[in-house]
N, CA, C and O of each residue as an XYZ file, in Angstrom:
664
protein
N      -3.094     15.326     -0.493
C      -1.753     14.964     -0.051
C      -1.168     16.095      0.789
O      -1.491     17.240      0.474
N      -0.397     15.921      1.755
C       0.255     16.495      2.646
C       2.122     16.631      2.675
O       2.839     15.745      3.141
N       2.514     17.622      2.216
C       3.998     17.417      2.051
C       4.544     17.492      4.183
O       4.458     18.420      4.988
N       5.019     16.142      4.331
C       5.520     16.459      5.691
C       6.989     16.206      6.204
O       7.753     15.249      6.076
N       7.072     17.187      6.711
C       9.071     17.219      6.594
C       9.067     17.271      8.162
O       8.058     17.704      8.718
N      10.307     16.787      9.019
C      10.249     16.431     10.275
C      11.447     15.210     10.533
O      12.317     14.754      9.791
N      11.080     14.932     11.861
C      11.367     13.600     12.332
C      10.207     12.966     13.206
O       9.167     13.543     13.524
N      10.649     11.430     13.598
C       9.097     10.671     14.041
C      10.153      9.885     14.740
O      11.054      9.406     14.052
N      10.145      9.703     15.992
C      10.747      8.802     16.815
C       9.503      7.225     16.979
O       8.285      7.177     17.151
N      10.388      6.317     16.846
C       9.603      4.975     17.538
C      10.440      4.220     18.549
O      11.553      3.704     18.663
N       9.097      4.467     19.354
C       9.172      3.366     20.254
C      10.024      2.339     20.699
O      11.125      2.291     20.149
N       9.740      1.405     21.675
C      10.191     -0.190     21.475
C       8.379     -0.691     21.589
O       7.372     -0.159     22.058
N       8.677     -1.981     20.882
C       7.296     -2.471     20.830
C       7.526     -3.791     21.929
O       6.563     -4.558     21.946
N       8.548     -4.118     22.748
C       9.224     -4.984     23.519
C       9.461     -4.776     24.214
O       9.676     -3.568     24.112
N       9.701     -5.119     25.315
C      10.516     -5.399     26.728
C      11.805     -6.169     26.493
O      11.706     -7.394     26.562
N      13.028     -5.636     26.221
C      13.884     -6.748     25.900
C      15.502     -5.791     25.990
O      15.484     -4.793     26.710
N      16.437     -6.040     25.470
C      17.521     -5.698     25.246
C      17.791     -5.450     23.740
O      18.227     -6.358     23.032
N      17.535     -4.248     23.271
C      18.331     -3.674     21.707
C      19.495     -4.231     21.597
O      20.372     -4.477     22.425
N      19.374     -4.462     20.099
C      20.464     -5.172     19.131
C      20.603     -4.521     17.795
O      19.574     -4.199     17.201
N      22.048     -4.244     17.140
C      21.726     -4.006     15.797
C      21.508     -4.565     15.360
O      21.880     -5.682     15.720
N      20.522     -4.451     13.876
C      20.056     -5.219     13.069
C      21.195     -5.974     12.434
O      21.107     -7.172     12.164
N      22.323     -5.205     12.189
C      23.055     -6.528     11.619
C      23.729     -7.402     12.482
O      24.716     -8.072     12.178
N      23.090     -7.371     13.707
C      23.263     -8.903     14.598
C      22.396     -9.560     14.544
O      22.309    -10.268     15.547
N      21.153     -9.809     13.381
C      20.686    -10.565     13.634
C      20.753    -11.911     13.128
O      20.531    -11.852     11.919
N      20.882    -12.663     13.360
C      21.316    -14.191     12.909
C      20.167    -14.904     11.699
O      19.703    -16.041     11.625
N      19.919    -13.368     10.614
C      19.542    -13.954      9.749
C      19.765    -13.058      8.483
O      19.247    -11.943      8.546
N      20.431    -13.361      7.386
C      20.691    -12.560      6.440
C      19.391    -11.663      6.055
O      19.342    -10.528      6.529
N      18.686    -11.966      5.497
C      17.156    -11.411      5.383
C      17.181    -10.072      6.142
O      16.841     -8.990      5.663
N      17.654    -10.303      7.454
C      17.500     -8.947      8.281
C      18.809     -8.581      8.346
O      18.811     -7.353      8.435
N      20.093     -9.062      8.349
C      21.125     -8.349      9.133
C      21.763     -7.373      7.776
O      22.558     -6.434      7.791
N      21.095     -7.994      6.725
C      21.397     -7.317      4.985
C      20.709     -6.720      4.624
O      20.786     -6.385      3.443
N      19.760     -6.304      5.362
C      18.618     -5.263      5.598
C      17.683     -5.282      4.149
O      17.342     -4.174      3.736
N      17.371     -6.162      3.576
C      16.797     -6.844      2.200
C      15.254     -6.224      2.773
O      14.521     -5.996      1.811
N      14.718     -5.959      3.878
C      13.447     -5.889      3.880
C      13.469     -4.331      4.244
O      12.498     -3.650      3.914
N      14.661     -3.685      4.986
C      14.626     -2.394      5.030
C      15.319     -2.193      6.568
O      15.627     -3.242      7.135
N      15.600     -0.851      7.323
C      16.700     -0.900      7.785
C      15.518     -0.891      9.590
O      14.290     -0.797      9.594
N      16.244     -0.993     10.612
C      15.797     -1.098     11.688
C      16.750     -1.548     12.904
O      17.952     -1.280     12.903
N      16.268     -2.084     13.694
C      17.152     -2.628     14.655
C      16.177     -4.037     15.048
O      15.192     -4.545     14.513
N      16.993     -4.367     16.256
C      16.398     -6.235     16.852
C      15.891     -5.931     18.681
O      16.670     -5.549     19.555
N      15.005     -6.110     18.795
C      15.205     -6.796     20.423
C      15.142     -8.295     20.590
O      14.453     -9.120     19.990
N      16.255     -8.481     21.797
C      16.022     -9.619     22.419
C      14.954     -9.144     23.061
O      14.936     -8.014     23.550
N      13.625    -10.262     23.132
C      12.775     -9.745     24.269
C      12.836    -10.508     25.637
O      13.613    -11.462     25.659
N      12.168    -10.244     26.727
C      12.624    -10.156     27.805
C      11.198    -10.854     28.232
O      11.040    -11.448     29.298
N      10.183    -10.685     27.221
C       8.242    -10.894     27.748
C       7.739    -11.223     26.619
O       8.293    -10.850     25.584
N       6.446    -12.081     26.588
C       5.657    -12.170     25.311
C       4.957    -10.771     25.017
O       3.821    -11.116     24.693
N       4.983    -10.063     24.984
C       3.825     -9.161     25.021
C       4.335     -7.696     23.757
O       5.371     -7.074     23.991
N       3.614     -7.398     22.724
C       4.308     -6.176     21.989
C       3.159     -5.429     21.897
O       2.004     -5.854     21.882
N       3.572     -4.200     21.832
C       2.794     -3.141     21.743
C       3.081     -2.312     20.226
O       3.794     -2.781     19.338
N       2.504     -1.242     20.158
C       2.568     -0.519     18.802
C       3.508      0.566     19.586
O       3.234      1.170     20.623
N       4.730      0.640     18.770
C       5.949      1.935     18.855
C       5.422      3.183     18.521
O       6.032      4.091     19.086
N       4.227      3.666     17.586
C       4.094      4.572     17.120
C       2.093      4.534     17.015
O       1.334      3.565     17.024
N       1.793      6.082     16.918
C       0.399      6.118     16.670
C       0.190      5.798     15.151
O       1.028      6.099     14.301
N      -0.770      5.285     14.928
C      -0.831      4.864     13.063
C      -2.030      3.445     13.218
O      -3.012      3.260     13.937
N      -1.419      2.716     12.258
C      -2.976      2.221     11.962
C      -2.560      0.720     11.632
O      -1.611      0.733     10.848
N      -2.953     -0.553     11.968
C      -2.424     -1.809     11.126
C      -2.827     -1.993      9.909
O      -4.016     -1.801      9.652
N      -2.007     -2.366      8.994
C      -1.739     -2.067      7.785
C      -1.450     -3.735      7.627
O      -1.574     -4.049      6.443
N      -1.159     -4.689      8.342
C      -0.824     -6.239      8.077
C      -0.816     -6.992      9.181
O      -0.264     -6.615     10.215
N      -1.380     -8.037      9.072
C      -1.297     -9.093     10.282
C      -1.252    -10.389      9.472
O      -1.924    -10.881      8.565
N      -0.150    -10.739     10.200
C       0.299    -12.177      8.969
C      -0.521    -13.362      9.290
O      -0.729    -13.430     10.501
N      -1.099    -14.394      8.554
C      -1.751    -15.439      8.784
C      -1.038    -16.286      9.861
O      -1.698    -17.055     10.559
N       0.232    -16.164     10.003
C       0.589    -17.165     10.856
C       0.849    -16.280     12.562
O       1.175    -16.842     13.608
N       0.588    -14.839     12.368
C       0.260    -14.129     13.358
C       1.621    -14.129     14.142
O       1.471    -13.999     15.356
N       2.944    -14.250     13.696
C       4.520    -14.099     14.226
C       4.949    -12.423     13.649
O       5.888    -11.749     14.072
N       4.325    -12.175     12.976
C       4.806    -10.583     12.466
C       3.573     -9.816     12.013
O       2.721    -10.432     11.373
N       3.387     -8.406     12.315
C       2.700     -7.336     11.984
C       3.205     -6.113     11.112
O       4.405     -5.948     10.890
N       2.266     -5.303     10.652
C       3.070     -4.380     10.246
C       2.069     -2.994      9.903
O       1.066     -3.023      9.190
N       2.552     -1.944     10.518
C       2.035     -0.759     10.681
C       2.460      0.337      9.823
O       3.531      0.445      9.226
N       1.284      1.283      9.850
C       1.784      2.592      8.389
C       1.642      3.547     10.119
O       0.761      3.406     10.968
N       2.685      4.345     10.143
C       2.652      5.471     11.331
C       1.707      7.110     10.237
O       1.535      7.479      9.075
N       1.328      7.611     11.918
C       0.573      8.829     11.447
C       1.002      9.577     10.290
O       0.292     10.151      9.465
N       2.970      9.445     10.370
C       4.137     10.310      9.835
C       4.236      9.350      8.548
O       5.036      9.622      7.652
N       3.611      8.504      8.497
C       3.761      7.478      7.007
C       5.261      6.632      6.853
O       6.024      6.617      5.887
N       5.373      5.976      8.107
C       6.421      5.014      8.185
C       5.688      3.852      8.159
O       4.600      3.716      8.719
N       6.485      2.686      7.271
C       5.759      1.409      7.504
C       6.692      0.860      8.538
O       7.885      1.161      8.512
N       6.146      0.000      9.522
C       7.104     -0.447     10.406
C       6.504     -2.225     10.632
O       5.395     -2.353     11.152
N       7.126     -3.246     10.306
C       7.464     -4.161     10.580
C       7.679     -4.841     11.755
O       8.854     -5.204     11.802
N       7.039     -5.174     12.738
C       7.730     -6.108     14.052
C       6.885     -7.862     13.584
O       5.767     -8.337     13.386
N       8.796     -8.397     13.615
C       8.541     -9.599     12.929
C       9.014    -10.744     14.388
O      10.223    -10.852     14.592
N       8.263    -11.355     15.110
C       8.448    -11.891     16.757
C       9.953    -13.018     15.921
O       9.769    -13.518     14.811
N      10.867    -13.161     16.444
C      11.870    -14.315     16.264
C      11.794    -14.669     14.858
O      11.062    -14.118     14.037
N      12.687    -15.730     14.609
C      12.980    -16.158     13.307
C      12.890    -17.156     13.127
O      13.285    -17.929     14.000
N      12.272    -17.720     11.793
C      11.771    -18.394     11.754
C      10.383    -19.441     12.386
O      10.153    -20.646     12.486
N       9.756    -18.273     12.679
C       8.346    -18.542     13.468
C       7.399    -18.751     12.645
O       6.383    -19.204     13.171
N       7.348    -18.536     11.192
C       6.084    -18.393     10.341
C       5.905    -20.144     10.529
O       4.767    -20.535     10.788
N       6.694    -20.882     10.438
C       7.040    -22.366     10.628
C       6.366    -23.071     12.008
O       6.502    -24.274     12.229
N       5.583    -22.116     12.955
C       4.891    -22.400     13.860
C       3.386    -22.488     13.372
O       2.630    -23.233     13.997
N       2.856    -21.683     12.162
C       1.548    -21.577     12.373
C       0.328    -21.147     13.062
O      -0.877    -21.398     13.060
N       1.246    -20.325     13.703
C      -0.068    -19.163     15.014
C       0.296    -20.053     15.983
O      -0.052    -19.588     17.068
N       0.699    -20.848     16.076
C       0.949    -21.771     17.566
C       1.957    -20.485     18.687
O       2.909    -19.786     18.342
N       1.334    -20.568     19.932
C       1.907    -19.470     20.611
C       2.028    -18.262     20.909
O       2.703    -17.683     21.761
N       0.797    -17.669     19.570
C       0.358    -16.006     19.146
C      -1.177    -15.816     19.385
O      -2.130    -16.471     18.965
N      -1.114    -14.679     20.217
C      -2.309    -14.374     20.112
C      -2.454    -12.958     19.602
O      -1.687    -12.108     20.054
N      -3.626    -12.528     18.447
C      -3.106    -11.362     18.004
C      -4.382    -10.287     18.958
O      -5.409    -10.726     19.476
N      -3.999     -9.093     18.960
C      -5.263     -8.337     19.914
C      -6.142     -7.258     19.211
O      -7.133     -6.744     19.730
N      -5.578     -6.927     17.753
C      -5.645     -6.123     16.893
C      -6.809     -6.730     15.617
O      -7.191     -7.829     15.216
N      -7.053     -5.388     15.322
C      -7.612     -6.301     13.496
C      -6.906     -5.165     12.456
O      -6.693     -3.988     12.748
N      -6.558     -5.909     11.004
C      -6.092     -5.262     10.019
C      -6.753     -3.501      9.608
O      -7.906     -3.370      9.197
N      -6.216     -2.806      9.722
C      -7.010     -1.513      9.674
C      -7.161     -0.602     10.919
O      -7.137      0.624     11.030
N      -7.355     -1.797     11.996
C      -7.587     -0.517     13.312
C      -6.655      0.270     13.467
O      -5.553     -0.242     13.272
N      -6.656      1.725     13.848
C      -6.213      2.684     14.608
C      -5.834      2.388     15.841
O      -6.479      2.210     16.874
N      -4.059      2.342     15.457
C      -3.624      2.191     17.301
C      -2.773      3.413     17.940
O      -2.378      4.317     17.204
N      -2.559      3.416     19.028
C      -1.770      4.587     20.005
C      -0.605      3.588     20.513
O      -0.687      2.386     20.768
N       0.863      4.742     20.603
C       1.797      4.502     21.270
C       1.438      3.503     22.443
O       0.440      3.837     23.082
N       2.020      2.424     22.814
C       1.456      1.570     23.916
C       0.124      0.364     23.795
O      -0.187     -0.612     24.478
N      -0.326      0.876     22.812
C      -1.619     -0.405     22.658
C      -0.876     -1.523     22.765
O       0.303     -1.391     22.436
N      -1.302     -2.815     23.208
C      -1.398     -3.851     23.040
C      -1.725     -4.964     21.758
O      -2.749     -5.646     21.789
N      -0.459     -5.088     20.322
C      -1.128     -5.368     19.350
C      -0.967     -7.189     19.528
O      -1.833     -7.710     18.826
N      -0.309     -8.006     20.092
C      -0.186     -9.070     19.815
C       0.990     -9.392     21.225
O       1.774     -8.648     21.815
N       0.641    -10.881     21.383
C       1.250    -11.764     22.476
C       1.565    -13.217     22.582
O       0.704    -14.009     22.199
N       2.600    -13.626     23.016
C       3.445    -14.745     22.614
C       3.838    -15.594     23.466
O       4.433    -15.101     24.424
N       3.718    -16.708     23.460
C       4.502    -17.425     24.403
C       5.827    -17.432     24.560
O       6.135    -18.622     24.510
N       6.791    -16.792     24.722
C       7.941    -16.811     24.774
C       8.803    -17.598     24.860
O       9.833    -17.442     24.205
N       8.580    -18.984     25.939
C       8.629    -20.488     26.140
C       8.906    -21.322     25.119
O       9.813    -22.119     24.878
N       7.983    -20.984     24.605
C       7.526    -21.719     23.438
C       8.400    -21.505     21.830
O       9.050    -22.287     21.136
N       8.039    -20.083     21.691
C       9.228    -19.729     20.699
C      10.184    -20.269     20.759
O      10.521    -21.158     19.976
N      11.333    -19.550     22.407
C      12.488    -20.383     22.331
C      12.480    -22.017     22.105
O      13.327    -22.377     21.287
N      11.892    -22.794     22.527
C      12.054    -24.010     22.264
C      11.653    -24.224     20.699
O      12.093    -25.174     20.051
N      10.788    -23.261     20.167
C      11.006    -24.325     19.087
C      11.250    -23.309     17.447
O      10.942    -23.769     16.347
N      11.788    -22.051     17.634
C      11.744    -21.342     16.742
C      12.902    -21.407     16.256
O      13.261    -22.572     16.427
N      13.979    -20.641     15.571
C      15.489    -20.457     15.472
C      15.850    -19.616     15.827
O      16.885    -19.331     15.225
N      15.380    -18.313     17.195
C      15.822    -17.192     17.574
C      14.391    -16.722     18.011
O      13.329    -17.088     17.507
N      14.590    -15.731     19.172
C      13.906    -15.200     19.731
C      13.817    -13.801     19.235
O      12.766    -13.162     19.289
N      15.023    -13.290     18.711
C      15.549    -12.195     18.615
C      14.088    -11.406     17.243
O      13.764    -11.979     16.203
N      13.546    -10.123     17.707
C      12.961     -9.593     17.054
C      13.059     -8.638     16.502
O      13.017     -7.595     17.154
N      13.277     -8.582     14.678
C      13.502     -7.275     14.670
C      12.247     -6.425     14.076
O      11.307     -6.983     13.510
N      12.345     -4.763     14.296
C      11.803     -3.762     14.267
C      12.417     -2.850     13.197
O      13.402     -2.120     13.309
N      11.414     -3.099     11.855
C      12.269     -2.835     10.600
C      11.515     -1.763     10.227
O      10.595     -1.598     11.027
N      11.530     -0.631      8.969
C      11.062      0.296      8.860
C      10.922     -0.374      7.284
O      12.012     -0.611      6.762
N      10.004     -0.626      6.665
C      10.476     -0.866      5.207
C      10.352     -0.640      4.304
O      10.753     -1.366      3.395
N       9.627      0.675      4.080
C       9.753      2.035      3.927
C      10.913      2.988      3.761
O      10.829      4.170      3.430
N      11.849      2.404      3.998
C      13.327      3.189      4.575
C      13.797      4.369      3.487
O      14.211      5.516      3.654
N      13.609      3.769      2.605
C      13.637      5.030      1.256
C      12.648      6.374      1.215
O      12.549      7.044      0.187
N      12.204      6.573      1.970
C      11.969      8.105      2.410
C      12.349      8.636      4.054
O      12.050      9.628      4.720
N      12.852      7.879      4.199
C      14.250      8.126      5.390
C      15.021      9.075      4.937
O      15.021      8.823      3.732
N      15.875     10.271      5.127
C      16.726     10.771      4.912
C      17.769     10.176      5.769
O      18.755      9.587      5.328
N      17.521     10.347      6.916
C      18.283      9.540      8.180
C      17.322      8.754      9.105
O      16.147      8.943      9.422
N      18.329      7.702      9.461
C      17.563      7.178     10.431
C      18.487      6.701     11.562
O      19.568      6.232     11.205
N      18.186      6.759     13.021
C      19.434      6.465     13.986
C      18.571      6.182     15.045
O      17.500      6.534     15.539
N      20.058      4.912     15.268
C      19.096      4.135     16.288
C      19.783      4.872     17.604
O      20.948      5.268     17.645
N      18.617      4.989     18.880
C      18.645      6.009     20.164
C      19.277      5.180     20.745
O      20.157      5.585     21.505
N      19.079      3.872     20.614
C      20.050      2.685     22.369
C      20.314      1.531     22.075
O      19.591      1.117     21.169
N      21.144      0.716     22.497
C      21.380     -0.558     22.755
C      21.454     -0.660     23.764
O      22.555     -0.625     24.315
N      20.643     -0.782     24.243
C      20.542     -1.148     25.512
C      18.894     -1.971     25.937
O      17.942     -2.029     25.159
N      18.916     -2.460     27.165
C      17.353     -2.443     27.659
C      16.462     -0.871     27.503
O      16.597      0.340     27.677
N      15.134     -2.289     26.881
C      14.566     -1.275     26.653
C      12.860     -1.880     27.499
O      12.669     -2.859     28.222
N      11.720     -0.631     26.926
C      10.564     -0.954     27.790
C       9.698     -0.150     27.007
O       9.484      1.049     26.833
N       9.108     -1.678     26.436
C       7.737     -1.482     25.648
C       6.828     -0.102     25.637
O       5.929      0.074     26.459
N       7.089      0.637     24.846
C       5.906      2.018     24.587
C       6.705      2.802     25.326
O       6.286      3.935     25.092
N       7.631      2.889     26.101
C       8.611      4.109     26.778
C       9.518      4.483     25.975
O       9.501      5.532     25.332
N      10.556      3.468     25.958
C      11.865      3.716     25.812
C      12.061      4.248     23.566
O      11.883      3.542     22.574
N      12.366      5.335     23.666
C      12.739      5.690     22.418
C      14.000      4.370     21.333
O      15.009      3.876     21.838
N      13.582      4.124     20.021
C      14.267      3.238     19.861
C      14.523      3.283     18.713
O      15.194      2.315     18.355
N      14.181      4.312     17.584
C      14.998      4.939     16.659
C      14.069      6.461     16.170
O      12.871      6.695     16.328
N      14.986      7.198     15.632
C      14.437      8.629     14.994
C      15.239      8.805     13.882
O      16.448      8.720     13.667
N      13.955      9.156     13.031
C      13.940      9.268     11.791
C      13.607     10.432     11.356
O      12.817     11.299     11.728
N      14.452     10.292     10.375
C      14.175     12.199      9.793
C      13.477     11.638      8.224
O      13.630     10.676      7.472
N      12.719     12.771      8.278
C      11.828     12.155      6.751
C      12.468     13.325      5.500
O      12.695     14.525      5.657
N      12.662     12.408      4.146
C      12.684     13.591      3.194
C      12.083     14.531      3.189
O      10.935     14.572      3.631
N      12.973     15.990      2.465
C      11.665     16.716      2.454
C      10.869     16.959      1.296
O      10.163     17.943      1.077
N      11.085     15.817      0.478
C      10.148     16.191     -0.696
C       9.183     15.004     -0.411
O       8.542     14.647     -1.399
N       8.941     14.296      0.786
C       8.071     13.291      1.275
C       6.600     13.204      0.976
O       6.167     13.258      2.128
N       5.406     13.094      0.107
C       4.089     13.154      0.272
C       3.444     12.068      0.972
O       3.728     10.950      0.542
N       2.492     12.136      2.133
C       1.820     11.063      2.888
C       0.477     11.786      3.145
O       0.239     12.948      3.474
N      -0.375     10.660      2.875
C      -1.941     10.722      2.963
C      -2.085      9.841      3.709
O      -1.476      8.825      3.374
N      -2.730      9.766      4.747
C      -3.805      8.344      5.479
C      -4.305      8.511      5.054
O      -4.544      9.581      4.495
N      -4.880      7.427      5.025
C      -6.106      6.916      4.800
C      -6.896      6.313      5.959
O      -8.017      5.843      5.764
């Protein structure tokens, strides 16, 4: 085990316009029940990994992923709401459970079209859910943002934090 004290900035995994999480038009997220983060509207089908780390989950219905970072954040990108109700219709994932990804990879892609017409929101949020070894966490923008560039929250880690990869 490794005691690691710091901060770990992520990413956007989107092309879209930042939102706070408690705009998102679903209790689940805006009550932060799964853990704290923010939303993009996205702008493109296409998400990338915010942070270097490893996939840790790829959901059967392939609308949400979820990653352990190098710094031992779990991070959550869940595409729109209410999408599990699609069934992979519209997802293509690019990743497998376990691989090692870099800032910018390419983990999964969406019809965007498609969502909107038939999901209940486009709006995606980018949750940490993990958040309890957060000391702080603050989100960098609301604003447009751009997939694997644009900074989109920093987090300061406890410092009595222990993280191992695996």
């Amino acid at each position: 085990m490794i005691v690691w004290q710091g901060e770990e900035t992520i990413f956007a995994p989107l092309n879209g316009n930042v939102i706070p999480i408690e705009e998102v038009p679903s209790p689940t997220f805006s009550h932060k029940l799964l853990g704290d983060g923010v939303a993009i509207v996205p702008s493109e089908g296409k998400v990338v990994s915010p942070v270097d780390g490893r996939v840790i989950n790829i959901f059967q219905s392939k609308h949400a992923i979820g990653l352990l970072s190098s710094k031992g954040l779990e991070i959550l990108i869940h595409i729109g709401l209410e999408t599990v109700l699609l069934n992979g219709e519209g997802f293509t994932v690019h990743v497998k459970k376990g691989e090692r990804v870099k800032k910018g990879d390419l983990l999964l892609s969406f019809d965007l079209g498609l969502i909107k017409k038939k999901a209940a929101s486009i709006v995606t949020p980018v949750i940490i859910t993990n958040s309890e070894v957060a000391e702080n966490m603050e989100p960098i923008t609301y604003e447009r943002c751009i997939a694997g560039q644009s900074a989109l929250l920093q987090v300061t880690m406890r410092k009595s934090y222990l993280f191992r990869m695996k």
